[in-house]
PDB file of N, CA, C and O in Angstrom:
ATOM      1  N   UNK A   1       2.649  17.542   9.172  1.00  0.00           N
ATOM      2  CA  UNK A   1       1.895  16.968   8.080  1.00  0.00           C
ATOM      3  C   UNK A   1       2.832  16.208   7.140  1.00  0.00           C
ATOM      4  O   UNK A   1       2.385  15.306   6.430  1.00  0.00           O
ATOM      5  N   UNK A   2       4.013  16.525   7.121  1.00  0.00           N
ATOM      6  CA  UNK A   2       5.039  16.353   5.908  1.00  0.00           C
ATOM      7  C   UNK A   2       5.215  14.819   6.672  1.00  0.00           C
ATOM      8  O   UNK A   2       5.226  13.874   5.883  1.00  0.00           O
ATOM      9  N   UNK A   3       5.297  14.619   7.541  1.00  0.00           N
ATOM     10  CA  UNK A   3       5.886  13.067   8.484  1.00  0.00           C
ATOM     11  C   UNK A   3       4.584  12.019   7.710  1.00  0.00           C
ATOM     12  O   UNK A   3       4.535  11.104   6.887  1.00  0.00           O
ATOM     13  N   UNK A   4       3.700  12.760   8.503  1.00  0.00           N
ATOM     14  CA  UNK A   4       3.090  11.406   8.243  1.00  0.00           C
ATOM     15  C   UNK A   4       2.671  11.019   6.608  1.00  0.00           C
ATOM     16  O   UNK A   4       2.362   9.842   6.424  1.00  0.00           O
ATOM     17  N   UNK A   5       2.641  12.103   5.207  1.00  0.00           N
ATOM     18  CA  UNK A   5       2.866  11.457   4.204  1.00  0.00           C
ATOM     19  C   UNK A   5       4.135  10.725   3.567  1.00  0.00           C
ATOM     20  O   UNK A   5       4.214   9.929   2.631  1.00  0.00           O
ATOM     21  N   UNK A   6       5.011  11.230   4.335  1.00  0.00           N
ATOM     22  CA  UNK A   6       6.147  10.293   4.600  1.00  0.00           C
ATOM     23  C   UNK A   6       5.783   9.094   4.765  1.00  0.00           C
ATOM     24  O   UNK A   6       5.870   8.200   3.924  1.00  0.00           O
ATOM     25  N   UNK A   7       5.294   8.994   6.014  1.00  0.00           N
ATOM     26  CA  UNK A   7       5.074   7.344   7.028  1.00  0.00           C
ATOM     27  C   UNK A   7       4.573   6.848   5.678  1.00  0.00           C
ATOM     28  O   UNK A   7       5.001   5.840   5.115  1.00  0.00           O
ATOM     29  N   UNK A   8       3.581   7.693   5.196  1.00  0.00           N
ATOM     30  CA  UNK A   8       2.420   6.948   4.318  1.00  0.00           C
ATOM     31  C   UNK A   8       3.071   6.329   2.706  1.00  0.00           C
ATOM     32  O   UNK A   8       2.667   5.382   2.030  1.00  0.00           O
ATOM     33  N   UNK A   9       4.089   7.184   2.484  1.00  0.00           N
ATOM     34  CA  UNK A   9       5.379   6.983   1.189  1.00  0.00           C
ATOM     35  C   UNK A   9       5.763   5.575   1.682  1.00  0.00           C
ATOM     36  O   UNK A   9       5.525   4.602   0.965  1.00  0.00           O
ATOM     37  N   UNK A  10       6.404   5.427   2.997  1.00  0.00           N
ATOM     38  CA  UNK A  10       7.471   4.582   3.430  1.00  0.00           C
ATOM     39  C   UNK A  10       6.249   2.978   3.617  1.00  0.00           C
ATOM     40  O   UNK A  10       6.700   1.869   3.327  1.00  0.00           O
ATOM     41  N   UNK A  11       5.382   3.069   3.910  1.00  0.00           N
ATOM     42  CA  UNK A  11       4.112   2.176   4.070  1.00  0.00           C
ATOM     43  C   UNK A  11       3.613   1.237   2.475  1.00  0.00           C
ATOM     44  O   UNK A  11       3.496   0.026   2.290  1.00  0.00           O
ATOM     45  N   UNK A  12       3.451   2.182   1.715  1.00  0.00           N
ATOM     46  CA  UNK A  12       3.488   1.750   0.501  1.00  0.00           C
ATOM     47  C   UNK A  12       4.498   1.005   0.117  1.00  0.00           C
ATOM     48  O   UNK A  12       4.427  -0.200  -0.125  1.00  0.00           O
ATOM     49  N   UNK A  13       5.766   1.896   0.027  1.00  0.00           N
ATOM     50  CA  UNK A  13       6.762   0.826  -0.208  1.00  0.00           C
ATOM     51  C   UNK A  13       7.368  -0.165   0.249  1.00  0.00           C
ATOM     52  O   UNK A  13       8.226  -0.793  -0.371  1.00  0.00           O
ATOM     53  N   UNK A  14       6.788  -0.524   1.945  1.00  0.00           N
ATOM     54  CA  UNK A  14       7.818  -1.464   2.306  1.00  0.00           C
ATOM     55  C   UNK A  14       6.587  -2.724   1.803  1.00  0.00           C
ATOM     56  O   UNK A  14       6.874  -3.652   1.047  1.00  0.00           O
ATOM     57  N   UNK A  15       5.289  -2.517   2.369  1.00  0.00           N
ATOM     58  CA  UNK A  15       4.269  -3.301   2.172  1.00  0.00           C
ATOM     59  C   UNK A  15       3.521  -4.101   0.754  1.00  0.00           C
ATOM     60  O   UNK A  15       2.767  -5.059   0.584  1.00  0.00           O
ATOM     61  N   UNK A  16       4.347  -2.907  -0.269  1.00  0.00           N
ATOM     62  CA  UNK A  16       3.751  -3.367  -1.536  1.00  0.00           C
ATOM     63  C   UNK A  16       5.155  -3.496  -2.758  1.00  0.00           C
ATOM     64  O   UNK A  16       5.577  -4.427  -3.444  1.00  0.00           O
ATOM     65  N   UNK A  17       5.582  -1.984  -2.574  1.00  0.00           N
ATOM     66  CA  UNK A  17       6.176  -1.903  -4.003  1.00  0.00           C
ATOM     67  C   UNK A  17       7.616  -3.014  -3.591  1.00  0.00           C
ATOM     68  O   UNK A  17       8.225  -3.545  -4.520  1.00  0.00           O
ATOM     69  N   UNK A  18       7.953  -3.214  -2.415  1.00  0.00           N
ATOM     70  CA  UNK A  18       9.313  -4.142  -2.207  1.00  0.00           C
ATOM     71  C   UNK A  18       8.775  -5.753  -2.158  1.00  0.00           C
ATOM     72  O   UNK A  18       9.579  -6.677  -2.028  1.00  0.00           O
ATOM     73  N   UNK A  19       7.251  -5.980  -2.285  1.00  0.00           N
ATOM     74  CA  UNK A  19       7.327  -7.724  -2.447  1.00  0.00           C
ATOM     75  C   UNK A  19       6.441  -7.703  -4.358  1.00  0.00           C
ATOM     76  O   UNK A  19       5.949  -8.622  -5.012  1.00  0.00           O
ATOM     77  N   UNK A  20       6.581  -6.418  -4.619  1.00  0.00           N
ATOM     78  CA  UNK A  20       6.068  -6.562  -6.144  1.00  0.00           C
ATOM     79  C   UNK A  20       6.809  -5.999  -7.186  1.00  0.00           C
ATOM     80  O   UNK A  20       6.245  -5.653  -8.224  1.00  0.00           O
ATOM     81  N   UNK A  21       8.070  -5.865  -7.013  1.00  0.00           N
ATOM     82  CA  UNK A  21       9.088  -5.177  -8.307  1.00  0.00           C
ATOM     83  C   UNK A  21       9.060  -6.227  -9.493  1.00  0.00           C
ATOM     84  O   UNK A  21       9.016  -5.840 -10.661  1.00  0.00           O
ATOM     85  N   UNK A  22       9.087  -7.641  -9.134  1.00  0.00           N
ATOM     86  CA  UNK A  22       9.169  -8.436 -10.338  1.00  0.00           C
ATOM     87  C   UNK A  22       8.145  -8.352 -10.874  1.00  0.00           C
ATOM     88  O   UNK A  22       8.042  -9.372 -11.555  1.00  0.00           O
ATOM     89  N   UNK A  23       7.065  -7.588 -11.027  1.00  0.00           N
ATOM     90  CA  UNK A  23       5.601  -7.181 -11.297  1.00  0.00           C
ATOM     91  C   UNK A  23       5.962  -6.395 -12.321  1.00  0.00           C
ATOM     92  O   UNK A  23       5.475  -6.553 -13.440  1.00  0.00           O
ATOM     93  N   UNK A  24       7.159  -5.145 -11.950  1.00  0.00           N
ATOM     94  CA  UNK A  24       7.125  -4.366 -13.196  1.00  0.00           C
ATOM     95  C   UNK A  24       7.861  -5.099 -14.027  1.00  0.00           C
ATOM     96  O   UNK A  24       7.811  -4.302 -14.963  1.00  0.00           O
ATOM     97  N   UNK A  25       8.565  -6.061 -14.479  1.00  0.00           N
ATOM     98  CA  UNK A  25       8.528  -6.408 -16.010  1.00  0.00           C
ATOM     99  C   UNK A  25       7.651  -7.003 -16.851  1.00  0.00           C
ATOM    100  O   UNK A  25       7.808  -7.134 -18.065  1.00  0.00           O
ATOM    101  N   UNK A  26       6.603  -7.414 -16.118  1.00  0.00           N
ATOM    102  CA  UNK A  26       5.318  -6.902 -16.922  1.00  0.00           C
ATOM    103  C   UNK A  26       4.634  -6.087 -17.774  1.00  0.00           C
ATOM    104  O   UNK A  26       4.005  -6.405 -18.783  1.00  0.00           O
ATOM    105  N   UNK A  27       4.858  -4.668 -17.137  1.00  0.00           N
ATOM    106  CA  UNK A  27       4.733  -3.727 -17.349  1.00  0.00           C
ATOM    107  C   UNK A  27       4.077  -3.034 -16.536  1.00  0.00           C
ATOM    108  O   UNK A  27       3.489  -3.650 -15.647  1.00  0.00           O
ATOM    109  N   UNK A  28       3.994  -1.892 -16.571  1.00  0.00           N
ATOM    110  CA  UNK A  28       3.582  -0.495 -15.346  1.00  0.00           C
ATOM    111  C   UNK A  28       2.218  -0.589 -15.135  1.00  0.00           C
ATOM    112  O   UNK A  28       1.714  -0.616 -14.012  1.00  0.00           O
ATOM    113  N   UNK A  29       1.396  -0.657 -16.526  1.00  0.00           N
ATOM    114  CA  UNK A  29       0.242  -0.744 -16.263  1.00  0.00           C
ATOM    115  C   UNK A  29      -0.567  -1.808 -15.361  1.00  0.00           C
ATOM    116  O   UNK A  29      -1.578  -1.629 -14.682  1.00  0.00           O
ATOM    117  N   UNK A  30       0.455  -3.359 -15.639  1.00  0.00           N
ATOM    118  CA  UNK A  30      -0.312  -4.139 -14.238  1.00  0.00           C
ATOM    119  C   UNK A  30       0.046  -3.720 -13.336  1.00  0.00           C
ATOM    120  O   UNK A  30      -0.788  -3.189 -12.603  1.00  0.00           O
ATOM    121  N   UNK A  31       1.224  -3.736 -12.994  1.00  0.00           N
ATOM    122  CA  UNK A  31       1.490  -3.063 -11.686  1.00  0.00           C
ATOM    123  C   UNK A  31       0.793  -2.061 -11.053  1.00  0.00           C
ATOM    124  O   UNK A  31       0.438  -2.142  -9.877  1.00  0.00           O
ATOM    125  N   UNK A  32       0.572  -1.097 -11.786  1.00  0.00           N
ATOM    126  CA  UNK A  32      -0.499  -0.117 -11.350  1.00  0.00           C
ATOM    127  C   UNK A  32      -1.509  -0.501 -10.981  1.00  0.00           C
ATOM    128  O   UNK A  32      -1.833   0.085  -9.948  1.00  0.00           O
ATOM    129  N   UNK A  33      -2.366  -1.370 -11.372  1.00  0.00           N
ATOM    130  CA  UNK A  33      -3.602  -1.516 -11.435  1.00  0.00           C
ATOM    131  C   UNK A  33      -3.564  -2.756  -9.690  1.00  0.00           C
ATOM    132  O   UNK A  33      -4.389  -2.568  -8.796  1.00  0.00           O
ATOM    133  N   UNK A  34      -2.703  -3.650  -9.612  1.00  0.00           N
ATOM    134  CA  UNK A  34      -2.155  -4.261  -8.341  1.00  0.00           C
ATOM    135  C   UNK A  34      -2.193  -2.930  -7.886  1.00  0.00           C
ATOM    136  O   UNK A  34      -3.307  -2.416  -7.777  1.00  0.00           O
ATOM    137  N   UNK A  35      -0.885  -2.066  -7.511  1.00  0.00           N
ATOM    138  CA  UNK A  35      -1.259  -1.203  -6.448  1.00  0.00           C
ATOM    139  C   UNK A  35      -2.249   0.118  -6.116  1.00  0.00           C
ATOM    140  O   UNK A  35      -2.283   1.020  -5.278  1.00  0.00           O
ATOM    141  N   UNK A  36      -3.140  -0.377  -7.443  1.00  0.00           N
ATOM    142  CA  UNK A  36      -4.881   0.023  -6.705  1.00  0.00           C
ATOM    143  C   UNK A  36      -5.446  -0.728  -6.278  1.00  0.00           C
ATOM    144  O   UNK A  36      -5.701  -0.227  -5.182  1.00  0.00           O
ATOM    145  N   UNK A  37      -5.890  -1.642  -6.291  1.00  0.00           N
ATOM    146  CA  UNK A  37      -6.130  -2.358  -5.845  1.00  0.00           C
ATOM    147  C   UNK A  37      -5.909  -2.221  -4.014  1.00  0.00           C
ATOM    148  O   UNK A  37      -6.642  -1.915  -3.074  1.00  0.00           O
ATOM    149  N   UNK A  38      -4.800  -2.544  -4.140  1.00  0.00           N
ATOM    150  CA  UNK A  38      -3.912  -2.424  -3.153  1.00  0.00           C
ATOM    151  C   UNK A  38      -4.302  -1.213  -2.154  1.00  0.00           C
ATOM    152  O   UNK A  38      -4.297  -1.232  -0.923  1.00  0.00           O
ATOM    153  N   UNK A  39      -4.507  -0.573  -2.683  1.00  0.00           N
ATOM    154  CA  UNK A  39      -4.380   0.749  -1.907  1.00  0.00           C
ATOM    155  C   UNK A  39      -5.958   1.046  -1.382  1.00  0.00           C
ATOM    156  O   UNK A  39      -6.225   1.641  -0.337  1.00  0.00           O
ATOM    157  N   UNK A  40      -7.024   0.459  -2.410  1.00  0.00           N
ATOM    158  CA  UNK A  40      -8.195   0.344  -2.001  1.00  0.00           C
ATOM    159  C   UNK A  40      -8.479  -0.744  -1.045  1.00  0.00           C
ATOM    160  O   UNK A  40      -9.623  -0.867  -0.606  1.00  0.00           O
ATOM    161  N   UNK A  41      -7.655  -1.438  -0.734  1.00  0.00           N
ATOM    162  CA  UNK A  41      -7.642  -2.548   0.539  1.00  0.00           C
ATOM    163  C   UNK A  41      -7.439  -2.277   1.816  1.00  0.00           C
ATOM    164  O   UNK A  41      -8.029  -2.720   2.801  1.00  0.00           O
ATOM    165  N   UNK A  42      -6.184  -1.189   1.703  1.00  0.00           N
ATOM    166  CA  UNK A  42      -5.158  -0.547   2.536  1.00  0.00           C
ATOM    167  C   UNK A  42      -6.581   0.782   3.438  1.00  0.00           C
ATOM    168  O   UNK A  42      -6.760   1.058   4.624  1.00  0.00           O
ATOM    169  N   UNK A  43      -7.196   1.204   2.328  1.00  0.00           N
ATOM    170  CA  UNK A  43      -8.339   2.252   2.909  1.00  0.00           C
ATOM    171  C   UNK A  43      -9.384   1.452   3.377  1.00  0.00           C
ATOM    172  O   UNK A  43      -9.712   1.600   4.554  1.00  0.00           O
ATOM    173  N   UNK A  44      -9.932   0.689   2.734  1.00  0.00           N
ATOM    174  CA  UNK A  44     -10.769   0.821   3.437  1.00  0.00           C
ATOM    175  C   UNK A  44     -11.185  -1.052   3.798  1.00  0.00           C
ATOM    176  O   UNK A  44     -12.350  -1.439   3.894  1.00  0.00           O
ATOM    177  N   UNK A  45     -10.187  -1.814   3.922  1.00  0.00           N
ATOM    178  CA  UNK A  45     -10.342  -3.109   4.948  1.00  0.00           C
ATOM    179  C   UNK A  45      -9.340  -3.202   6.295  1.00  0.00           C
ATOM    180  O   UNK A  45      -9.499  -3.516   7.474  1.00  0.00           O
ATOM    181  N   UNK A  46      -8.226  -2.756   5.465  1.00  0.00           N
ATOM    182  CA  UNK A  46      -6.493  -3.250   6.405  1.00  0.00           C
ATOM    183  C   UNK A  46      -6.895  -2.650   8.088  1.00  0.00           C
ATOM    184  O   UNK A  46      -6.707  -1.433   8.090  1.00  0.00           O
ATOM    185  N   UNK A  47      -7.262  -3.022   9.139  1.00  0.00           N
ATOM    186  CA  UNK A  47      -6.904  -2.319  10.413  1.00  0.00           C
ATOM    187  C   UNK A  47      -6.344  -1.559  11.117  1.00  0.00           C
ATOM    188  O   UNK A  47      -5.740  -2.113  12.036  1.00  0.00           O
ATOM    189  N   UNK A  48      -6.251  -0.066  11.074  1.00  0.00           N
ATOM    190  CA  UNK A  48      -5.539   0.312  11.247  1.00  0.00           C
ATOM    191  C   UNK A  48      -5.453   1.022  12.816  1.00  0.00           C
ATOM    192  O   UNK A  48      -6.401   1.469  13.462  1.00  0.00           O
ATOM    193  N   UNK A  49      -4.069   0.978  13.194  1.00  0.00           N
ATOM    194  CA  UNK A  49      -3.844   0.642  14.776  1.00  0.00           C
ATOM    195  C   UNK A  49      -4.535   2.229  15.398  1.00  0.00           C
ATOM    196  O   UNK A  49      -5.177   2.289  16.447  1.00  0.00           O
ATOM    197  N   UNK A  50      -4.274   3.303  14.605  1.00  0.00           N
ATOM    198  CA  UNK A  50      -4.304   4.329  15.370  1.00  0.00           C
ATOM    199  C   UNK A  50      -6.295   4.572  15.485  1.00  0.00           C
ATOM    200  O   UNK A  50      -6.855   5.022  16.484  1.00  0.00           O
ATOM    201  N   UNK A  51      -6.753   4.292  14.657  1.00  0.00           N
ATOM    202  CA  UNK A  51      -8.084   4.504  14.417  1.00  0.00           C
ATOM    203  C   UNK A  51      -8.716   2.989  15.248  1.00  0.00           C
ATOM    204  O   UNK A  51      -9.750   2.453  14.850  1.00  0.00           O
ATOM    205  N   UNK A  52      -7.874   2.418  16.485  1.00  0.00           N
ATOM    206  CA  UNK A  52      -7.993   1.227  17.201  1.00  0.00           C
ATOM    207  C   UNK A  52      -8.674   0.449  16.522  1.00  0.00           C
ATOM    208  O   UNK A  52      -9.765   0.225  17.046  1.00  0.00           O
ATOM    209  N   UNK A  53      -8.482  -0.122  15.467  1.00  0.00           N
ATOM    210  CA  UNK A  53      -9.651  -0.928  14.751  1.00  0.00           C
ATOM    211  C   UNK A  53      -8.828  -2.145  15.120  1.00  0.00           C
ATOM    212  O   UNK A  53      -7.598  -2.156  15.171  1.00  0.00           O
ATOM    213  N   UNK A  54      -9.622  -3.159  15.371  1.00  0.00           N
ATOM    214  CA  UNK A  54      -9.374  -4.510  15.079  1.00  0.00           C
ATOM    215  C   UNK A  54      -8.814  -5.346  14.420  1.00  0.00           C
ATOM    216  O   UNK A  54      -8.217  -4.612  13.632  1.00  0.00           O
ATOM    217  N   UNK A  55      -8.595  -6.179  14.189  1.00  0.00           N
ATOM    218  CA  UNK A  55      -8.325  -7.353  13.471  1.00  0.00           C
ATOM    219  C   UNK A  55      -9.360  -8.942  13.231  1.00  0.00           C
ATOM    220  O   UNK A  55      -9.278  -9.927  13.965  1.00  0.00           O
ATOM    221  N   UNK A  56     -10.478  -8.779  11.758  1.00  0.00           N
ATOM    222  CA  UNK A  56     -11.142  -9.809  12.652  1.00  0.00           C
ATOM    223  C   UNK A  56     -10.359 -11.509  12.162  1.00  0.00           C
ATOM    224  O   UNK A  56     -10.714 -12.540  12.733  1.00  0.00           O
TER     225      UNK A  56
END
């Protein structure tokens, strides 16, 4: 169980928080609100391979 919230740590960050750091001198709160966003995309549009979903 510990791996895959790992995978899921390491997913976030390569996908979001490493092309949005210049985001936080903004401040936290946009940023935050981007990676909800984000994360509500990630659930429930993004394709994901193991659940064989598609790509349309």
């Amino acid at each position: 169980m510990n791996g895959k919230i790992e995978r899921h740590n390491r997913t976030i960050q390569e996908e979001f928080v490493d092309w949005h750091l210049d985001d936080l001198g903004y401040g936290i709160g946009s940023f935050n609100y981007q990676l909800m966003d984000w994360v509500l995309w990630y659930n429930t549009i993004r394709p994901h391979h193991t659940l064989k979903q598609k790509v349309q």
